[in-house]
C-alpha positions in Angstrom: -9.5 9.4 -20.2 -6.1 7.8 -20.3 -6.0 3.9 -20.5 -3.9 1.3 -19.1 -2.4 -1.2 -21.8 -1.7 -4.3 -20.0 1.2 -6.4 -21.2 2.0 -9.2 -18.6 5.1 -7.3 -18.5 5.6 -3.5 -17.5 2.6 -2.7 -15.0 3.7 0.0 -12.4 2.5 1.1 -9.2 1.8 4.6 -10.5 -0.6 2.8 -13.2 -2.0 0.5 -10.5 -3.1 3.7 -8.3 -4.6 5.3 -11.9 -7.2 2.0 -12.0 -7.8 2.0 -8.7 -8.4 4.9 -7.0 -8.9 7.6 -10.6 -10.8 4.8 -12.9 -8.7 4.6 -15.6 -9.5 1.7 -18.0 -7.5 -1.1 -19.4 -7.0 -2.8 -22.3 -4.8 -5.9 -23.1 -1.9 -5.4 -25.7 -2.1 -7.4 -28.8 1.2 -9.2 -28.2 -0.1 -10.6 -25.0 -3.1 -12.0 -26.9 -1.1 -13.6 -29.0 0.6 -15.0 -26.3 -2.3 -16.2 -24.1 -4.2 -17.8 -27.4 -1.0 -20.1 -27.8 -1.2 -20.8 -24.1 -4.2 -21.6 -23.8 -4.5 -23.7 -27.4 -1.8 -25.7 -25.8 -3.6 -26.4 -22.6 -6.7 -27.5 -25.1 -4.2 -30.2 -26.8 -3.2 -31.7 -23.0 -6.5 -31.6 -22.4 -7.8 -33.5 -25.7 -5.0 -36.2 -25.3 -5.9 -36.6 -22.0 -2.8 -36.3 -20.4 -2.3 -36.1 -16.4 -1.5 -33.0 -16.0 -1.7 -31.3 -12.1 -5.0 -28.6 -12.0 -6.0 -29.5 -15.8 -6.9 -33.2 -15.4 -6.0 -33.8 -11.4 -7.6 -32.6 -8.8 -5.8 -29.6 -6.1 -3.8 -30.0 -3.5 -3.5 -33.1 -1.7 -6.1 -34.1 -4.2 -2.9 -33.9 -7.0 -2.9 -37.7 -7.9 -6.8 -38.2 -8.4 -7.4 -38.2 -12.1 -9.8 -36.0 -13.6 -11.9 -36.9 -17.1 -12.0 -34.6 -19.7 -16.0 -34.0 -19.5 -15.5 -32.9 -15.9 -13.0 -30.5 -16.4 -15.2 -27.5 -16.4 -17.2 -29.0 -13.2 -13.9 -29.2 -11.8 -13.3 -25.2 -12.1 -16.2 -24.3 -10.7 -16.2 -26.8 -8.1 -12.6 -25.2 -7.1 -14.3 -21.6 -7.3 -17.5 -22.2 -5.0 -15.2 -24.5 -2.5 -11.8 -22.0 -1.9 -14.5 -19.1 -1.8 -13.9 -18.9 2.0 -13.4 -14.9 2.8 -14.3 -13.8 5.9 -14.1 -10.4 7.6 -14.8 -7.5 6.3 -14.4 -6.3 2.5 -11.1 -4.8 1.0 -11.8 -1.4 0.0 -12.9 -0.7 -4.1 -9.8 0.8 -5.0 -8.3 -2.5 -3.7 -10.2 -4.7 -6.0 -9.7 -2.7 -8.7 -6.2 -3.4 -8.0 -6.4 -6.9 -7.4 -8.6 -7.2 -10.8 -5.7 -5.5 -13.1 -2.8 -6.9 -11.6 -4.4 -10.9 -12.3 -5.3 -9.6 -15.8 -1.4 -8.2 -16.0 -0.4 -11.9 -14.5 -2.3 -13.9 -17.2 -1.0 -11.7 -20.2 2.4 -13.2 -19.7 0.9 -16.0 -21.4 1.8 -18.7 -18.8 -1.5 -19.4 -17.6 -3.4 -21.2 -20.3 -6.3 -19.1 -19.8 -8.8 -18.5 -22.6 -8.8 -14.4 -23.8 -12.3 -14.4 -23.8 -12.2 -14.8 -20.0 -9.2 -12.4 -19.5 -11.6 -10.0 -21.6 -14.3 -10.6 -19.2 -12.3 -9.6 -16.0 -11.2 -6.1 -18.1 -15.0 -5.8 -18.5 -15.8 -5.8 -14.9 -12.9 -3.2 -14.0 -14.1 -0.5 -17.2 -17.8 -1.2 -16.5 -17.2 -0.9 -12.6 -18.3 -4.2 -11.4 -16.2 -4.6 -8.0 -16.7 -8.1 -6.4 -17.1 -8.3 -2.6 -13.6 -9.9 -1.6 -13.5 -10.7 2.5 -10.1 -9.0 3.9 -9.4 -12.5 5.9 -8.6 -16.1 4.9 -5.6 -16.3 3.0 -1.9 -18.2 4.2 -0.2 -16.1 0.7 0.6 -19.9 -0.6 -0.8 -21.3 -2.3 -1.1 -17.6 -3.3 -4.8 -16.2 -2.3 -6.7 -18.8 -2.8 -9.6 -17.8 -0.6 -10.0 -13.7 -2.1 -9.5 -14.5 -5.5 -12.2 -17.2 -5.8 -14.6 -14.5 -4.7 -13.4 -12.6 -7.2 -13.8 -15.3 -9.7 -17.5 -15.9 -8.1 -18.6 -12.8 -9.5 -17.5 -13.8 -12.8 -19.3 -16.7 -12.7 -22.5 -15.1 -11.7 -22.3 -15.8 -8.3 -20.8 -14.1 -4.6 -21.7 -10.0 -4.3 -20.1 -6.8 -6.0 -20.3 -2.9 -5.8 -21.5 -2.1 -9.4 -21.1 1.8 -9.6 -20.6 1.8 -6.0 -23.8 0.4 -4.9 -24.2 -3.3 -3.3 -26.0 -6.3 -4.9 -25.9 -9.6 -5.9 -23.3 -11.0 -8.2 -25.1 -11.8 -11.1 -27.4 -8.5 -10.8 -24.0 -6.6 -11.0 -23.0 -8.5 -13.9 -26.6 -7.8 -15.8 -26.6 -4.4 -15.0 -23.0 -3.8 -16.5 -24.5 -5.4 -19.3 -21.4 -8.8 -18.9 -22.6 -12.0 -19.7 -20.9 -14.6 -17.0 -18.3 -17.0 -18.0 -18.4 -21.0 -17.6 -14.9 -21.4 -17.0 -13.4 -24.4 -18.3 -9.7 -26.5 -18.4 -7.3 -24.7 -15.6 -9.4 -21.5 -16.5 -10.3 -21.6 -12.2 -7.1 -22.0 -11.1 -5.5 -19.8 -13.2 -7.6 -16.8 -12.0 -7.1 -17.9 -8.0 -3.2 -19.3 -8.4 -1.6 -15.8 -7.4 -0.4 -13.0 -5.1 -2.3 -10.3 -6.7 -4.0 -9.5 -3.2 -1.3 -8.7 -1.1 0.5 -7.1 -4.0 -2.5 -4.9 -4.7 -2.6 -4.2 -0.8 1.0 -4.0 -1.1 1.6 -1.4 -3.9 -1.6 0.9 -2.7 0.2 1.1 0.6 3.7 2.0 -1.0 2.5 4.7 -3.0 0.9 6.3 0.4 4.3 5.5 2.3 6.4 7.7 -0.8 3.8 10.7 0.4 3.8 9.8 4.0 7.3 10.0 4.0 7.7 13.3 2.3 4.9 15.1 4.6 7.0 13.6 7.7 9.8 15.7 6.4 7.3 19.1 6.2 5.8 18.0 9.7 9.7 17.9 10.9 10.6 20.8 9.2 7.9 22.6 11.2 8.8 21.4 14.5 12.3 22.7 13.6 11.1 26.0 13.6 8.8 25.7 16.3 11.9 24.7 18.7 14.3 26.8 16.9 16.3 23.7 15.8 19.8 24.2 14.8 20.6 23.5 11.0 24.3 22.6 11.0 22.8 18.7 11.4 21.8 18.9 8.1 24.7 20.0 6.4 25.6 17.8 3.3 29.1 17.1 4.1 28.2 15.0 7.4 25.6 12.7 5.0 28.1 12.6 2.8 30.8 10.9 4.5 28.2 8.0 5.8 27.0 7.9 2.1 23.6 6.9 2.6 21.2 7.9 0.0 18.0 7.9 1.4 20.2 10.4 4.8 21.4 12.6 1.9 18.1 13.0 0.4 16.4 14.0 3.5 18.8 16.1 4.8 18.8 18.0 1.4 14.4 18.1 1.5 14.9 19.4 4.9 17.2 22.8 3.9 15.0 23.0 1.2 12.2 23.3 3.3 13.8 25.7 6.0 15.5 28.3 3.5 15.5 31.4 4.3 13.8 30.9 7.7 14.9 33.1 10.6 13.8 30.5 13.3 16.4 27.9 12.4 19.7 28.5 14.6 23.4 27.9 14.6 25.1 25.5 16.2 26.2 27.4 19.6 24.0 30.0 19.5 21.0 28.9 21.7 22.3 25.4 22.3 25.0 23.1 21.0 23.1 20.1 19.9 19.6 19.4 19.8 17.9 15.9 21.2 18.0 13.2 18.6 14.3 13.7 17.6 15.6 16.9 15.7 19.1 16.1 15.2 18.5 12.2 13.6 15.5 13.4 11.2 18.3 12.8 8.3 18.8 9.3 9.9 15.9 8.0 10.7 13.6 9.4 8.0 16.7 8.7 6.0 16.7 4.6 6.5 13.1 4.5 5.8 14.0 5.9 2.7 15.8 3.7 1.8 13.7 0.6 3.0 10.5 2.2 1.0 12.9 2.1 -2.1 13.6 -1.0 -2.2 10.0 -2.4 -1.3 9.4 -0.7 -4.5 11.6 -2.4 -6.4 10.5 -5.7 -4.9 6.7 -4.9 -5.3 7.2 -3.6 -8.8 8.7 -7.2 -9.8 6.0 -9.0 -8.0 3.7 -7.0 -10.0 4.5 -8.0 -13.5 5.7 -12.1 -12.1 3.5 -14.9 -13.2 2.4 -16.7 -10.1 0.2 -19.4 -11.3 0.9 -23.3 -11.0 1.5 -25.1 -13.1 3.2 -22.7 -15.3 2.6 -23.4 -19.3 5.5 -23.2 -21.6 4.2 -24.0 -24.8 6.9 -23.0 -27.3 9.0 -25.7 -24.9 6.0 -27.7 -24.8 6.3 -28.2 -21.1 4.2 -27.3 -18.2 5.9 -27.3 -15.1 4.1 -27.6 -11.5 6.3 -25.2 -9.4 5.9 -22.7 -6.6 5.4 -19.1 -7.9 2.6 -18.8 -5.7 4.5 -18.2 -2.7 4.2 -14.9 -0.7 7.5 -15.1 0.8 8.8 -12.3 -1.1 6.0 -10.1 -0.8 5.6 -11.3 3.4 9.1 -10.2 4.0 9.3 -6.8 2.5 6.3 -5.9 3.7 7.0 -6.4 7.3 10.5 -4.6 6.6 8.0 -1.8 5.7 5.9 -1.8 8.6 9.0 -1.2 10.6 10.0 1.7 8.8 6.9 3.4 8.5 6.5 2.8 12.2 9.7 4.5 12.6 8.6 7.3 11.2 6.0 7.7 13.7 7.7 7.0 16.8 10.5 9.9 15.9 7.5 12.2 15.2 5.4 11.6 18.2 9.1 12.1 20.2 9.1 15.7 18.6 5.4 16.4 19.5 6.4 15.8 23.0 9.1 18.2 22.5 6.5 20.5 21.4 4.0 20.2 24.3 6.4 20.2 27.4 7.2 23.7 28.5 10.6 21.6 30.9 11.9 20.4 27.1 11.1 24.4 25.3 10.7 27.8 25.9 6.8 28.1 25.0 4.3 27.7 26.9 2.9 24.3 28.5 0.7 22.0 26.4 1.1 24.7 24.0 -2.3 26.7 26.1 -2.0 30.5 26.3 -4.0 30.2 29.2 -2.7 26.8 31.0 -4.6 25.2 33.9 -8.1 26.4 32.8 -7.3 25.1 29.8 -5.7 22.2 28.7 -4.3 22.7 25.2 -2.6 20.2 23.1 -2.0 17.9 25.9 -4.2 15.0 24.7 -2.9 15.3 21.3 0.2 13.7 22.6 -2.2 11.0 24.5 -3.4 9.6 21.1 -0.4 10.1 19.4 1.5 7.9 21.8 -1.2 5.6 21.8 -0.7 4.8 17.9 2.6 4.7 18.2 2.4 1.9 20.9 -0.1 0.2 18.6 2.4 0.1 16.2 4.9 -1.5 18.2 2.5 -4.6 18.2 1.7 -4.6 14.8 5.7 -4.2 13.2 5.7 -8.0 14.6 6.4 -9.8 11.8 3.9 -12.2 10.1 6.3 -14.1 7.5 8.4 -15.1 10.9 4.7 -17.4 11.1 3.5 -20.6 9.0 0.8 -23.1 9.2 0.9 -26.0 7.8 -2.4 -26.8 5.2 -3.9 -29.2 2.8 -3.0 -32.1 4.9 0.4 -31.3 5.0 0.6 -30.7 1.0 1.2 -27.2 1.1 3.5 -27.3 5.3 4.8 -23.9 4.6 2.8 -20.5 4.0 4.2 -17.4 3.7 1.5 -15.3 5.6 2.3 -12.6 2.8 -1.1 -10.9 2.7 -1.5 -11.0 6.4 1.6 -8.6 6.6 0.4 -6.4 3.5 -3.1 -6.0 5.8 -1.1 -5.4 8.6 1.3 -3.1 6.8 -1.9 -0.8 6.1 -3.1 -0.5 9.5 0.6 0.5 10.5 0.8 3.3 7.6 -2.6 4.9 9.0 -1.3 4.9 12.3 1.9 6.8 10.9 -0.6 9.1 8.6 -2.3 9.9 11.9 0.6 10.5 14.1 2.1 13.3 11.3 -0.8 14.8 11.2 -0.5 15.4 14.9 3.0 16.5 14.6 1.7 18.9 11.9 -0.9 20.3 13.5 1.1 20.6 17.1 3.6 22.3 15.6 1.7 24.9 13.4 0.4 26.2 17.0 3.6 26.0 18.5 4.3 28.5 15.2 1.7 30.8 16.5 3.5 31.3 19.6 6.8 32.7 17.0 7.1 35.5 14.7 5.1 33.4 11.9 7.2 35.8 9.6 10.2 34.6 9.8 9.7 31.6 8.5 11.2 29.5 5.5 10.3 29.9 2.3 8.4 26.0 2.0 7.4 26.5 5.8 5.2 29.6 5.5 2.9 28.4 2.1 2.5 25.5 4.2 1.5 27.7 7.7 0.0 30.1 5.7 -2.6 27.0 4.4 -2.9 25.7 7.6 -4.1 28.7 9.2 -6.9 29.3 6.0 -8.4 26.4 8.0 -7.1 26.4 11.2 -6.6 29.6 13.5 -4.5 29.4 16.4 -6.3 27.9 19.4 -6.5 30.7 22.1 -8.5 28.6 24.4 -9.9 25.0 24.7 -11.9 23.7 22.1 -13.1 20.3 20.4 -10.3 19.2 19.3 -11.2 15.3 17.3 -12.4 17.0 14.0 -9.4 19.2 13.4 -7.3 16.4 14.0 -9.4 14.4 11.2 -8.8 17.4 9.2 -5.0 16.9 9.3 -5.3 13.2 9.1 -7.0 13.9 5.3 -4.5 16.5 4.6 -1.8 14.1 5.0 -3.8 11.2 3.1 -4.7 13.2 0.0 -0.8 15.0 0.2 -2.3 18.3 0.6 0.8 19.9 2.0 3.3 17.8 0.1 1.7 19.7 -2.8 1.7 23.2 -1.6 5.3 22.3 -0.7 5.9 20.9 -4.3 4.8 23.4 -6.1 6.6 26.3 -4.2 9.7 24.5 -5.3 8.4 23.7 -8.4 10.1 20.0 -8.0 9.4 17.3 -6.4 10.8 16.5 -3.1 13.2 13.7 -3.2 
């Protein structure tokens, strides 16, 4: 199996979503070792000279100016790990934590941190032996970074809080003795090092973006369908209009949706049935277009935030300086991923406007509800029910957190950046979207039926053509919820963006 080599410094999302969701394992690079043994040798030296220094020999927080001995330093890591443990909810997801676990090991390999190797080591032992520590969803303000996930994360490396090990539930130290990992005691800044972060809303964060790159691609194939279905008129997407406004994320789309169409005999002319088609159709460059765009440069941001060091106090030991500063703020992590909520829930409210183009026979030419046999049966009416109600879901969920702050630690710590609330958020947003594609997709594959399926583009009819392997065209009423799960999967594990993909044999943009 492939392995991850961590470096503190070139982590990406792709290698993120390896470790998380396909197992891969990690290793730390030798240059980072090098790096965190000076770090932490230099933290030792404070330490032994018993200099004040804020999280080595001071307490947290508003707790900064009480002076801590040098024979309580490693009581005053564990006291910090069993206190800020204060997760509620319920857990994050495996794939996650896996996450979570290999981007603080990717954090403390910058070298900044001051952390011992052995414990670093430690943590890469619980992601290749599959010890996954419970970590509550709820309880962190994303500053001072997450405080209250991370420390049960670090509970399970002290033998303590719960874990998954191999996927099955149990107690943090029976995980640990299974695995065959003896627990650490941690010692000088060893605590704070491993909670001082944003590795949880990043994780979040970068498992969500990865989704909303495929999301994004099988909105254009759901679109592309309801083109057909309706008979849309293809002069929209000609390149020379997106050129002129010079948008790349418009240009791209407009370029995945003629690839998609080619060749089809359902697309129309400009003039020929109508002269323009409602903006649903017509703005698919547009609107999928600036979601594009946004999704791009959330990537860019998340993929910086991924290889940052986030701790406090930072250690400099070649300047022989540590400096107590304020990497630990979510801020640029909250903002970019309420900008993302928006534009996934764009995506969404476009596509649920074209499955009510679909299913009202006063905005088409097919029949009503899409029902061969309307009245006595009711057809696809209700699909548009639930997809309207996820889009109005969505409308309350694209609120932005970061907007929010609390103030904490008796006023130490007066602004928060709510970062991790808006990555959680974020999530339940992109499911929605997931959803209402799936919808679209499945809508519009029956609207098909109703068309000669034959004349169909070349991307289009792979994609019908695997659609109907599953799905035959609905003559009369039937349970509809599990079919609709069906889609929702398809869309999830980019089922159809890969039949697409490899009918083109390249990626679409």
């Amino acid at each position: 199996m492939n392995k991850v080599s961590i470096d503190g410094r070139s982590l990406t999302i792709k290698s993120i979503v390896n470790i998380a969701r396909n197992n891969y394992p990690v290793s730390i690079c030798e240059d980072a070792k090098e790096r965190v043994n000076k770090a932490q040798m230099y933290v030792k030296k404070l330490v032994d000279a018993n200099k004040v220094v804020y999280g080595i020999t001071t307490g947290f927080g508003k707790f900064s100016d009480v002076h801590i001995g040098k024979d309580d330093t490693e009581a005053l890591q564990r006291n910090l790990i069993i206190s800020h443990a204060c997760g509620m909810g319920e857990p994050l997801s495996i794939e996650t934590v896996r996450a979570i676990m290999a981007m603080r090991v990717n954090a403390l390999a910058k070298g900044n941190s001051g952390i011992r190797l052995s414990t670093m080591q430690t943590l890469v032992d619980m992601i290749n032996k599959n010890v996954v520590p419970i970590i509550y969803e709820k309880g962190s303000l994303g500053a001072s970074g997450d405080l209250a996930p991370l420390s049960m994360m670090v509970l399970v490396m002290i033998g303590l809080g719960e874990a998954y090990y191999n996927g099955e539930r149990m107690s943090g130290l029976d995980a640990m003795k299974k695995a065959g990992i003896t627990p650490i005691v941690l010692t000088s800044k060893e605590g704070l090092s491993l909670i001082n972060g944003t590795q949880v809303m990043t994780a979040i964060s970068a498992l969500c973006l990865y989704d909303s790159v495929n999301v994004l691609k099988s909105a254009d194939i759901s679109s592309s369908l309801s083109m057909e279905a309706l008979q849309g008129i293809i002069d929209a997407f000609d390149s020379k209009v997106h050129e002129v406004r010079g948008h790349s994320g418009q240009i791209k789309t407009a370029l995945n949706m003629k690839k998609l169409v080619e060749g089809s005999g359902l697309i129309t002319k400009q003039g020929e049935l109508r002269v323009q088609d409602a903006y649903s159709l017509r703005c698919i460059s547009q609107v999928h277009g600036a979601s594009r765009d946004s999704i791009e440069y959330v990537y860019s941001v998340v993929e910086r935030e991924i290889n940052a060091a986030t701790d406090n106090p930072l250690i400099f030991p070649d300047e022989d300086e540590v400096i107590s500063a304020g990497n630990f703020h979510g801020q640029p992590i909250a903002l970019v991923m309420d900008f993302l909520a928006i534009a996934l829930a764009e995506l969404a409210n476009i596509s649920e406007r074209r499955l009510e183009r679909l299913v009202n026979h006063q905005l088409n030419d097919l029949p009503a509800f899409l029902s061969p046999n309307g009245g006595l049966h009711s057809g696809f009416m209700i699909v548009q029910y639930a997809a309207a109600s996820m889009v109005s879901e969505n409308k309350v969920l694209a609120h932005p957190a970061s907007v929010d702050s609390i103030t904490s630690s008796a006023n130490q710590e007066d602004h928060v950046s709510m970062g991790t609330t808006a990555a959680r958020k974020c999530r339940w947003v992109l499911d929605n979207v997931q959803k209402v594609i799936a919808l679209e997709t499945f809508t519009a594959s029956q609207a098909i039926g109703f068309r000669d399926s034959s004349k169909l583009g070349k991307c289009t009819s792979k994609v019908y053509a695997r659609i109907r392997e599953e799905i035959k065209f609905i003559e009369e009423d039937v349970v509809m919820y599990d079919k609709m799960a069906m889609f929702d999967k398809w869309i999830k594990d980019a089922v159809l963006v890969e039949v697409v993909e490899t009918e083109l044999g390249e990626s679409l943009q």
